[in-house]
TIPA-47311 format. One record per residue: x, y, z of N, C-alpha, C, CB in turn; residue in one letter. Coordinates in pm, whole numbers, padded with zeros to 5 digits, always signed. Glycine has a CB too. Example, Ala and Ser with C-alpha at 12.3 -4.5 7.8 and 13.67 -1.06 7.14 Angstrom:
BEGIN
+01319-00569+00780+01230-00450+00780+01320-00330+00780+01131-00447+00905A +01285-00225+00708+01367-00106+00714+01290+00003+00787+01408-00060+00572S 
//
This chain:
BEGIN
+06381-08374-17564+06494-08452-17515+06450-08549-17405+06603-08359-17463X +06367-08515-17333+06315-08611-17220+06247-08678-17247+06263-08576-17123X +06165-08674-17371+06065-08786-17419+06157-08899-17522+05921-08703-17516X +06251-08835-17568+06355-08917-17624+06408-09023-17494+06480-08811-17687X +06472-08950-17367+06550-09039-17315+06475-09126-17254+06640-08993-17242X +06326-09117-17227+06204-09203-17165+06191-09288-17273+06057-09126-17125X +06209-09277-17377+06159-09360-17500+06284-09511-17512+06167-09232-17668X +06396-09448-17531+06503-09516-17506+06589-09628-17395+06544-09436-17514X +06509-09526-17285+06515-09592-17145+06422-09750-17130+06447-09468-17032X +06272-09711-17218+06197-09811-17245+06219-09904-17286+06133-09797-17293X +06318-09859-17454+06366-10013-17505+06432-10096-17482+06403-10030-17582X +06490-10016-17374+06616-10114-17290+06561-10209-17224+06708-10042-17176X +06464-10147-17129+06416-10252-17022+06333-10320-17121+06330-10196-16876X +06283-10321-17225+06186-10395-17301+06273-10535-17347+06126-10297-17435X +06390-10504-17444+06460-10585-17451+06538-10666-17352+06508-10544-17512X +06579-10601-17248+06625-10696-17124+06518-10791-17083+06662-10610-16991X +06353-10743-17085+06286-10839-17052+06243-10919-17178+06186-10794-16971X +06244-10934-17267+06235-11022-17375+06329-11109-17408+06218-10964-17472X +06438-11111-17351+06546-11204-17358+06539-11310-17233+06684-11121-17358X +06475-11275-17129+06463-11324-17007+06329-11407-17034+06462-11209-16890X +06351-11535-17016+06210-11636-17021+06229-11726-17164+06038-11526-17031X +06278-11633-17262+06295-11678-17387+06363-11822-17382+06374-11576-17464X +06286-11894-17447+06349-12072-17545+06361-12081-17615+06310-12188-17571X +06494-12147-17613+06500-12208-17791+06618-12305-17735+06560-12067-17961X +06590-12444-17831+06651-12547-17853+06819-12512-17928+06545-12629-17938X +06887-12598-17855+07035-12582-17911+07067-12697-17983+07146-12563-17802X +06994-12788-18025+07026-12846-18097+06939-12826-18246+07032-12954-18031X +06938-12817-18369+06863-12858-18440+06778-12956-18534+06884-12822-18453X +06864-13072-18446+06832-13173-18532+06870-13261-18649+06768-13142-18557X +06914-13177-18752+07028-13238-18824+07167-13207-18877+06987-13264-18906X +07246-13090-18782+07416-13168-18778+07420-13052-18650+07571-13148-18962X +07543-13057-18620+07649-13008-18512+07638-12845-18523+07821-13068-18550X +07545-12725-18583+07552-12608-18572+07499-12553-18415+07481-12561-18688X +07652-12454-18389+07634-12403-18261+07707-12502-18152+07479-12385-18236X +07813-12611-18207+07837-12639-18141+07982-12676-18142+07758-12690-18123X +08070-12697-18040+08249-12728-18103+08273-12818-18036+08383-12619-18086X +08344-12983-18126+08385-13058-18106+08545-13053-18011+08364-13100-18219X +08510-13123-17885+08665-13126-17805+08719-13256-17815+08662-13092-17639X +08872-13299-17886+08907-13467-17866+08827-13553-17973+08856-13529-17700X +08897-13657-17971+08866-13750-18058+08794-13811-18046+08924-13808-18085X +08687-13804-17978+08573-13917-17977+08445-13910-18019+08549-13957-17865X +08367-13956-18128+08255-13944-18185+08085-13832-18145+08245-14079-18177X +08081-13735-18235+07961-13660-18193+07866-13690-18318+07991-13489-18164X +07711-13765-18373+07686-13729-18495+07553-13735-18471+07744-13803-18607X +07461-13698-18593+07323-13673-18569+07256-13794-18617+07271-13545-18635X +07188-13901-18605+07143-14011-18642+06957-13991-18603+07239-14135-18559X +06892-14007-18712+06738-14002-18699+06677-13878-18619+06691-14132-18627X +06759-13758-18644+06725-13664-18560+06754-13616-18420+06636-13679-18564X +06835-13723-18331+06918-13774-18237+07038-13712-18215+06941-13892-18261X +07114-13619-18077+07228-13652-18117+07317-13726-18035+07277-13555-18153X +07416-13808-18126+07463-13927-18026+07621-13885-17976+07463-14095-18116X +07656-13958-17899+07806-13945-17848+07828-14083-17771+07832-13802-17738X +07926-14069-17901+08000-14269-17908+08148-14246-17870+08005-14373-18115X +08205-14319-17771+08349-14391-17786+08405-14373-17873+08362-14511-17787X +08495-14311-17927+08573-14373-18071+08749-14474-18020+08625-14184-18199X +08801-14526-18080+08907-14588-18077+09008-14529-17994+08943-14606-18193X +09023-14426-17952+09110-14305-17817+09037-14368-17727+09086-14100-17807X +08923-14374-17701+08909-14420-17592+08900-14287-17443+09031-14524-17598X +08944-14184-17498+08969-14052-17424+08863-14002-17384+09032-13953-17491X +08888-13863-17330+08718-13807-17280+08722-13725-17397+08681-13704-17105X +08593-13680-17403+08526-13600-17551+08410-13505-17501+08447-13727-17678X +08402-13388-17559+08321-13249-17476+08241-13236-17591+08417-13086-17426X +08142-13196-17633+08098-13126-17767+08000-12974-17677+07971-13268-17892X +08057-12858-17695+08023-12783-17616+07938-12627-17680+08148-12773-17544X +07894-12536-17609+07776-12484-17706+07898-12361-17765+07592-12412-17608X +07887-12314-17837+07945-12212-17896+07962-12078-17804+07868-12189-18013X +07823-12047-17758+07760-11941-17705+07797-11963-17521+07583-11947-17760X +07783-11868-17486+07810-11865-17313+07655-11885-17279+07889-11691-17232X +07676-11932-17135+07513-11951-17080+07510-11937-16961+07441-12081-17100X +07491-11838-16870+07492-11754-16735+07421-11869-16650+07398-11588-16739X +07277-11761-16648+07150-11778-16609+07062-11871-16677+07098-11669-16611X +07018-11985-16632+06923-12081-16748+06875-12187-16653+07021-12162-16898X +06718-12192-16730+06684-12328-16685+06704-12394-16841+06514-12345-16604X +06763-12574-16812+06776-12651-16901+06711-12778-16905+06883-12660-16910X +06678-12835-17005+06626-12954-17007+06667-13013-17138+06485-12950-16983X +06673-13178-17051+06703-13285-17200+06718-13386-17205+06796-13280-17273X +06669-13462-17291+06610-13555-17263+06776-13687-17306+06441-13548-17359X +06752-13814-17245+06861-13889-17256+06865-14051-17278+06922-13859-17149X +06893-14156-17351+06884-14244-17367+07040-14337-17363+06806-14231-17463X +07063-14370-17248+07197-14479-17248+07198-14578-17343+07212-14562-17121X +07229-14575-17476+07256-14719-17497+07329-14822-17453+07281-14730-17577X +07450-14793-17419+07560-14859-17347+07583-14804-17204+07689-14845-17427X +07707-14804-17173+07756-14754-17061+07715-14616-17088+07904-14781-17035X +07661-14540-16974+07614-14434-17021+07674-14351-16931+07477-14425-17036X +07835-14343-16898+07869-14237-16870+07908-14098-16924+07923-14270-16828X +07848-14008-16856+07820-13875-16935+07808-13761-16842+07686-13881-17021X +07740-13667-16901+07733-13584-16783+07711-13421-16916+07917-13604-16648X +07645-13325-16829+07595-13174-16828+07659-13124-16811+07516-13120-16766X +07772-13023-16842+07854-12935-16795+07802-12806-16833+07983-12959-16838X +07804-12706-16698+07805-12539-16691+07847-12518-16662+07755-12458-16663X +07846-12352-16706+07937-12242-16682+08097-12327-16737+07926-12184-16492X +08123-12368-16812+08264-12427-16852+08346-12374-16960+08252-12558-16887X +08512-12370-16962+08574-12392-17034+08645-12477-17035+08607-12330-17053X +08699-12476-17215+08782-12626-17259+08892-12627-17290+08742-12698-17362X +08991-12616-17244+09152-12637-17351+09145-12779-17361+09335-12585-17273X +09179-12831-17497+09222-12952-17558+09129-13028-17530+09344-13006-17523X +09098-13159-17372+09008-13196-17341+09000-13211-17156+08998-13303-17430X +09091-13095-17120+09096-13031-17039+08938-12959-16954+09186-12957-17099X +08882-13001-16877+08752-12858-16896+08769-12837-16758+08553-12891-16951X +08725-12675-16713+08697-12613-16620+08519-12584-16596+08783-12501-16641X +08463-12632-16521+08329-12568-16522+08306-12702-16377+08213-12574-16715X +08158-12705-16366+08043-12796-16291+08007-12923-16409+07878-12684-16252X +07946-13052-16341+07912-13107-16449+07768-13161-16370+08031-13215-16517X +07681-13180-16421+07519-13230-16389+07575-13421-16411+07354-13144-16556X +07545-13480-16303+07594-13627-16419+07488-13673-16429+07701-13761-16374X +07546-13771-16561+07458-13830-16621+07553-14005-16604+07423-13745-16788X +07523-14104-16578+07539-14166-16511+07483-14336-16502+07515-14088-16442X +07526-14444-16528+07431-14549-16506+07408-14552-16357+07479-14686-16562X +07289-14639-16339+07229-14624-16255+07334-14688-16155+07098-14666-16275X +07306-14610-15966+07377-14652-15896+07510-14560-15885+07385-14775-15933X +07530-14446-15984+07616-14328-16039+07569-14158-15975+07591-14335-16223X +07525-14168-15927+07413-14058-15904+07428-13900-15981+07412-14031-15736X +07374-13971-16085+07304-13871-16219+07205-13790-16117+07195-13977-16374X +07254-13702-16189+07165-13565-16077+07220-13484-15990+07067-13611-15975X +07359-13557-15979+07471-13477-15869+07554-13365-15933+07592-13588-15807X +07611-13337-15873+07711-13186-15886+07885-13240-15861+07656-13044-15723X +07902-13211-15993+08067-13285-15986+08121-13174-16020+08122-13421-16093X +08285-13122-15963+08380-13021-16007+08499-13076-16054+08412-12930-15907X +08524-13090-16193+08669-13164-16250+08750-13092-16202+08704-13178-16404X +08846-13154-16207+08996-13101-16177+08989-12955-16059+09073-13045-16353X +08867-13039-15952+08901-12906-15862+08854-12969-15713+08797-12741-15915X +08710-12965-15681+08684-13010-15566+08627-13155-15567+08603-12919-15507X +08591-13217-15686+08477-13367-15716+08392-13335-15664+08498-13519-15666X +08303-13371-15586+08174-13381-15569+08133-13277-15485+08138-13502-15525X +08041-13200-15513+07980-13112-15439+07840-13159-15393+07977-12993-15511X +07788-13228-15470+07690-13292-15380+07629-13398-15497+07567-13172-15303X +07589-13565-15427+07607-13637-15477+07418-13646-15415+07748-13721-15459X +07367-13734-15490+07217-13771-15505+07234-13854-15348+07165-13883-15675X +07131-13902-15346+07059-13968-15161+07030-14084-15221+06886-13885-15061X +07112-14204-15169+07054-14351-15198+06944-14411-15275+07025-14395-15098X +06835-14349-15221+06754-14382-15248+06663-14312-15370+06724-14396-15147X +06759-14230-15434+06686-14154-15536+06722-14289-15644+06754-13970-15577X +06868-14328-15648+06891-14390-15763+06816-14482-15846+06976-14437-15745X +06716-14518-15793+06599-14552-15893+06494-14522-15932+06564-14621-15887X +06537-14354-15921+06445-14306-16063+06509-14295-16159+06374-14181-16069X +06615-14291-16209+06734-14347-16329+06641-14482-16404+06922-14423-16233X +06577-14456-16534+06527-14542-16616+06628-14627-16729+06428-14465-16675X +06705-14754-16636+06770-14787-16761+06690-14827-16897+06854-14894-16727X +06801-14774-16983+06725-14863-17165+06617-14746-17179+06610-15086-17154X +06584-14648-17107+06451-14571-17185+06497-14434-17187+06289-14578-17101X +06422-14334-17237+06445-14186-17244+06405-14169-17049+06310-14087-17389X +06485-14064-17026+06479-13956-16937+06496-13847-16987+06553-13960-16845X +06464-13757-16866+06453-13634-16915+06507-13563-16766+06291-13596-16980X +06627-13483-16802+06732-13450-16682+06656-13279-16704+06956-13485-16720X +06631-13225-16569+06627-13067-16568+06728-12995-16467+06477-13019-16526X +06832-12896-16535+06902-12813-16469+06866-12651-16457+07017-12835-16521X +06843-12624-16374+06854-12463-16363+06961-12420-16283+06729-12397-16302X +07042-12340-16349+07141-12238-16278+07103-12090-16260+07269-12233-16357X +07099-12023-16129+07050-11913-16139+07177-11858-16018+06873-11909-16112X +07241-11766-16073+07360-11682-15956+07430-11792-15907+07292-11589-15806X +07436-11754-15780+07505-11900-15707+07402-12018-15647+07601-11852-15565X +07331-12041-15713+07237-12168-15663+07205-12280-15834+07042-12076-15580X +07242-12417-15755+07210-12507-15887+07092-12613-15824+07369-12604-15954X +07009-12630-15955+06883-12712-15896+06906-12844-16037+06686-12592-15893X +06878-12931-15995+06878-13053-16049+06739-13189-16049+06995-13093-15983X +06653-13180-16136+06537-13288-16140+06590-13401-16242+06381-13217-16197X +06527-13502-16215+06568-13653-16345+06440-13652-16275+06720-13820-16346X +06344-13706-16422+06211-13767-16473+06091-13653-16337+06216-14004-16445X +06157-13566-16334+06040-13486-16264+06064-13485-16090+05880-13570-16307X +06165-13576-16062+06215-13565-15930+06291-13449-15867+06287-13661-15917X +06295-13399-15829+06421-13329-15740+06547-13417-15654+06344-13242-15620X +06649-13371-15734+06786-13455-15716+06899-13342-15634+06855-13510-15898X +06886-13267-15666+07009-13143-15569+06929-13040-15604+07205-13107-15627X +06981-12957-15443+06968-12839-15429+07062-12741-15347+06861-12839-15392X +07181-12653-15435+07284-12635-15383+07297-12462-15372+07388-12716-15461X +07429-12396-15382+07451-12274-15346+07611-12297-15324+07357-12224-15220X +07669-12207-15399+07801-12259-15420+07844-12090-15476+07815-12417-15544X +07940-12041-15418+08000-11920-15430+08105-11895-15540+08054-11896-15313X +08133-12015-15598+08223-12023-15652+08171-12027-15838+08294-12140-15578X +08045-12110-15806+07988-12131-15934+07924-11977-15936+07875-12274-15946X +07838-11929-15858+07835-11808-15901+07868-11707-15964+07834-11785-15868X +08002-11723-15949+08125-11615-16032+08139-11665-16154+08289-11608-15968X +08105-11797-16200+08172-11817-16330+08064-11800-16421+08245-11955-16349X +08122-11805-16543+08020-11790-16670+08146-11895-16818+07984-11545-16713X +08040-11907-16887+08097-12085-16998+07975-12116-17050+08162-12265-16897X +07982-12186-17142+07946-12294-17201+07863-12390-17140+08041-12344-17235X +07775-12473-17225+07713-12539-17141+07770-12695-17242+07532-12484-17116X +07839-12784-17187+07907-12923-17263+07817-13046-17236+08070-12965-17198X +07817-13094-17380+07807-13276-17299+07961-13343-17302+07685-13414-17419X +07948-13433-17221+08061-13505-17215+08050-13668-17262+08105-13488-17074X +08157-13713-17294+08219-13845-17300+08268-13914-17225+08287-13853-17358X +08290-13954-17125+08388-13998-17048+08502-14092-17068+08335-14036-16969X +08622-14114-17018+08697-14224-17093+08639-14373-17074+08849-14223-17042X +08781-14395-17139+08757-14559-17082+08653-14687-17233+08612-14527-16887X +08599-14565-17306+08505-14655-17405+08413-14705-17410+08527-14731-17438X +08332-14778-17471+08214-14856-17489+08074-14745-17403+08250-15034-17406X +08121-14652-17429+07964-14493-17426+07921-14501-17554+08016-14282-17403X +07780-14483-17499+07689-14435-17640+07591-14409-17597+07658-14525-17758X +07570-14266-17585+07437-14242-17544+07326-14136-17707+07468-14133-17367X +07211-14123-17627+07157-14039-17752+07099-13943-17652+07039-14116-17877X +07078-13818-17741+07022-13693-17698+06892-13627-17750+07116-13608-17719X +06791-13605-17676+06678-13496-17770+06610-13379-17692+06537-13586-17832X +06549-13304-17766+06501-13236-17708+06595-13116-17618+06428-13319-17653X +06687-13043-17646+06749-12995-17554+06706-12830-17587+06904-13045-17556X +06649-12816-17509+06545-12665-17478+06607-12609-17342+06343-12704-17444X +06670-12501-17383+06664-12394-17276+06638-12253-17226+06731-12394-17254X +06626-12204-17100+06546-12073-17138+06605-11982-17044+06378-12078-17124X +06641-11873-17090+06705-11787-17041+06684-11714-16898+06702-11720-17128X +06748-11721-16828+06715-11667-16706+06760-11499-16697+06789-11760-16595X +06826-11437-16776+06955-11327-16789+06833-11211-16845+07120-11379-16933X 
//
């Protein structure tokens, strides 16, 4: 019986640590699996890409992961074609196009992509330093990194360090991890590469 419950005891912690560190990409590349469309505004996969366009609403638009996401470092890569307002959302939920969570922004330049925004609660929890805003590469790929771990959020664009926070509030929550649309129209951005790895 004791070599049983030592045996058992093992696989636990074995599997708790095999889930912890683990990557894998949430997107696959060619359509929308693992993921749920919020609102009317365009999500589709083009050349392996995935994009999020404006549609004729003109409204905000979420496309968000299926799965909950605690603990994680994230990365992903981003290309504005147009107005490229957008943005990372964790720990979130969605009614209609309603969302509750944090959002990472994503941002034309002069926007400070890299900051910590709270919808429909506090706005800005902490906004980028003047002088970061030009590491924001208009017209080319970036590559935005978020890690959420408990109550602390860390934020890099192109390898920089952009925030470094601690927030009691984000701590407690757990959601989804969203991209967003923003209103207003004429967005189109593209997406690749979106790899994340479990911190839990």
């Amino acid at each position: 019986m004791k070599k049983l419950i030592i045996s058992l005891v093992s696989i636990i912690l074995l599997s708790a640590f095999s889930s912890a560190g683990k990557k894998e990409s949430l997107f696959n590349g060619k359509d929308l699996t693992g993921w749920k469309v919020y609102g009317t505004e365009k999500w589709y996969v083009d050349k392996g890409k995935l994009v999020c366009e404006s549609g004729p609403d003109k409204k905000y638009g979420y496309l968000a992961t299926e799965k909950y996401y605690k603990n994680f470092d994230l990365t992903v890569e981003f290309l504005q074609e147009s107005n490229g307002n957008s943005g990372i959302f964790f720990r979130s939920t969605i009614e209609g196009t309603k969302i509750s969570g944090w959002q990472c922004e994503v941002a034309p330049q002069g926007h400070d992509s890299g900051g910590i925004y709270e919808s429909y609660g506090r706005g800005w929890l902490k906004q980028i330093e003047d002088e970061k805003e030009n590491i924001l590469k208009p017209g080319k790929w970036n590559k935005m990194r978020l890690r959420v771990e408990g109550d602390r959020v860390q934020t890099w664009l192109n390898g920089t360090p952009m925030v470094d926070l601690t927030d009691e509030k984000i701590g407690k929550a757990n959601g989804s991890i969203a991209l967003q649309i923003h209103d207003g129209g004429g967005i189109k951005v593209r997406w690749r590469k979106l790899i994340i790895e479990s911190l839990d």
